[in-house]
C-alpha positions in Angstrom: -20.1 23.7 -28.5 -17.3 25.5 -29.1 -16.7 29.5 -31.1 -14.0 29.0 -33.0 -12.6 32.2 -35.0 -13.1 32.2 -38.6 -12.2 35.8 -39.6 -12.5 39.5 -39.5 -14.7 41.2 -42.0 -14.0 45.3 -42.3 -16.8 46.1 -44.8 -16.1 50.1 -45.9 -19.8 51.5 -46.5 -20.8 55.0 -48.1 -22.6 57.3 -45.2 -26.2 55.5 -45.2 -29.2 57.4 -47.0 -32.6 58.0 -44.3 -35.0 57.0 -46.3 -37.3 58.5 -43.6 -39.7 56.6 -41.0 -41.9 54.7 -42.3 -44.2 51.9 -40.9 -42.1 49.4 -39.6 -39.1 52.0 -38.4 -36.9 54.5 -40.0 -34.4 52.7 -42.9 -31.0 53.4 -43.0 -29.6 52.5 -46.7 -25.6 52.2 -47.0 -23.5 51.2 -50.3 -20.6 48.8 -49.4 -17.0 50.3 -51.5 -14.9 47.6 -50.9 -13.0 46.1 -47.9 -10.6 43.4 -46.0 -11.4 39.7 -45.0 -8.9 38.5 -42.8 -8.8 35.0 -41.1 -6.8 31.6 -40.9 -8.8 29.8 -43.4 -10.7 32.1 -45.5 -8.5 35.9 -46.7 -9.5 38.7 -49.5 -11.4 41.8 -50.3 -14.6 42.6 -50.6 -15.8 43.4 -53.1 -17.7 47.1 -54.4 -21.4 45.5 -54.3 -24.2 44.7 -52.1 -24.2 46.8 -49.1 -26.0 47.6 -45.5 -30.1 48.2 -44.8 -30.6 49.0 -40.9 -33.7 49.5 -39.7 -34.4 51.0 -36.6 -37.4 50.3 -34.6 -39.7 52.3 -32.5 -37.4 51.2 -29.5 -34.5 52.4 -30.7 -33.4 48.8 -32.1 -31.5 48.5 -35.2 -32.2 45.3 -37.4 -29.1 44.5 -39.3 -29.8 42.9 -43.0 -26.3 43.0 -44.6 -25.1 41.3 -48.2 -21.4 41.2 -49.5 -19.4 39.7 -52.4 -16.4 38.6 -51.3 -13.4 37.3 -53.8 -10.5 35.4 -51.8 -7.1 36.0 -52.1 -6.9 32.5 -54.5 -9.8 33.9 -56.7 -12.9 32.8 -55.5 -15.9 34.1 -55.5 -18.3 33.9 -51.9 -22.2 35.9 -51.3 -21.9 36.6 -47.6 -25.7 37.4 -46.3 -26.1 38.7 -42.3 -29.0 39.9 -40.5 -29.0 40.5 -36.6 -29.5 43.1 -34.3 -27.3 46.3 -33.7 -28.4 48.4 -30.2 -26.1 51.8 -30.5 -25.6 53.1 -27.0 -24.7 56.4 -26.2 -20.8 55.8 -25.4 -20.6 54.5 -29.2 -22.6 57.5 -30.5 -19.9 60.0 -28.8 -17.0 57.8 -29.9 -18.1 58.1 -33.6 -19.0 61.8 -33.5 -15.6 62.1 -32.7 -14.2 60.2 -35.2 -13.2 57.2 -33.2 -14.2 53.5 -33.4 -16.4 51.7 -30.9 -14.8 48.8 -28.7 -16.4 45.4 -28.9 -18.4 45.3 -26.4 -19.9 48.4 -26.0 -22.9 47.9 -27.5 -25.2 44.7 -28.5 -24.2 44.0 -31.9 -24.4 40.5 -33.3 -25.3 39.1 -36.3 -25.1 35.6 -38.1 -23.8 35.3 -41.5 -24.4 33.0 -44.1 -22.3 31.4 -47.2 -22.8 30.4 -50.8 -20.2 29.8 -53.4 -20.1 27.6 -55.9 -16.4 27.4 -55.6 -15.7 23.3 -54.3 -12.8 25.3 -52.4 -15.1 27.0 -49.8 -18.2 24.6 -50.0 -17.2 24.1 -46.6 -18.5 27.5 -46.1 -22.2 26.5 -47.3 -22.2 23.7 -44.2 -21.6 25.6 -41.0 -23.5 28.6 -38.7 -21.2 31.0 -37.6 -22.3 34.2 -35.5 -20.3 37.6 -35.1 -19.9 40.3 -33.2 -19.8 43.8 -34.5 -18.6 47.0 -33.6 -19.0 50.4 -35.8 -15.6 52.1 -37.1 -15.7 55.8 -38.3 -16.8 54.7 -42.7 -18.3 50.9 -42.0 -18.2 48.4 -39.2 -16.0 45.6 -38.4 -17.0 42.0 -37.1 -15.1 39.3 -35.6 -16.7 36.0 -37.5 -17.0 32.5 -35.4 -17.9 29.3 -36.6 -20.0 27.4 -34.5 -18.6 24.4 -33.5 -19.2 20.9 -32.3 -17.3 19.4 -29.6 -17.2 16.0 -28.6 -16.2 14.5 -25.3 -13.3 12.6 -25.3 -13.4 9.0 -23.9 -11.7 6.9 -21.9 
């Protein structure tokens, strides 16, 4: 098994609402506005809908549950559903009080997204698991997409 990139997916999201703790955590509800999908086989913008709901846990864990439209630079139109799990340490809470981005890598955050379409373009999309890892950027989050991919031995 291989991780072969896919793309890069900047989601822009409006500053989350605290909807206050409740029994399973404290929910943290943020609008997506827009942004870039960059990648070798799959390129647009996303689009002004869906958006971000983190939950963090009594333990300080933050459940990731994402959904995005995105329309492709040839027009088409793909749901994008993630869920996973976002740890925020406190090197990345300093970095974005001050504005700056977090590196990959300095805190757990992974997720695994998941296609539809109904476009026969990107049906491909539907038929493969792909993981990513996530960093937070000052206004949204950015995630380096990998589709998970079979490798087969070569013989003789």
């Amino acid at each position: 098994m291989e991780l072969v990139p896919l793309m890069t997916l900047r989601p822009t999201v409006d500053p989350p609402v605290d909807t206050g703790p409740g029994a399973l955590g404290r929910r943290f509800v943020g609008a997506c506005t827009g942004g870039t999908v960059e990648g070798p086989r799959l390129s647009g913008t996303i689009l002004p809908s869906g958006g971000d709901w983190l939950l963090l846990d009594g333990a300080g864990t933050g459940h990731v549950d994402g959904r995005l439209t995105l329309r492709t630079d040839d027009g088409a139109a793909v749901y994008l559903a993630y869920r996973g799990i976002a740890r925020v340490t406190a090197q990345v809470g300093a970095a974005l009080a001050q504005g700056q981005a977090a590196g990959f890598g300095d805190m757990y955050y992974v997720v695994q997204p998941q296609f539809e379409t109904g476009d026969d373009r990107y049906a491909w999309l539907t038929r493969i698991v792909t993981v990513a890892e996530g960093r937070l950027v000052p206004g949204g989050a950015e995630y380096r997409v990998f589709e998970v991919a079979h490798t087969t031995t070569p013989t003789a």
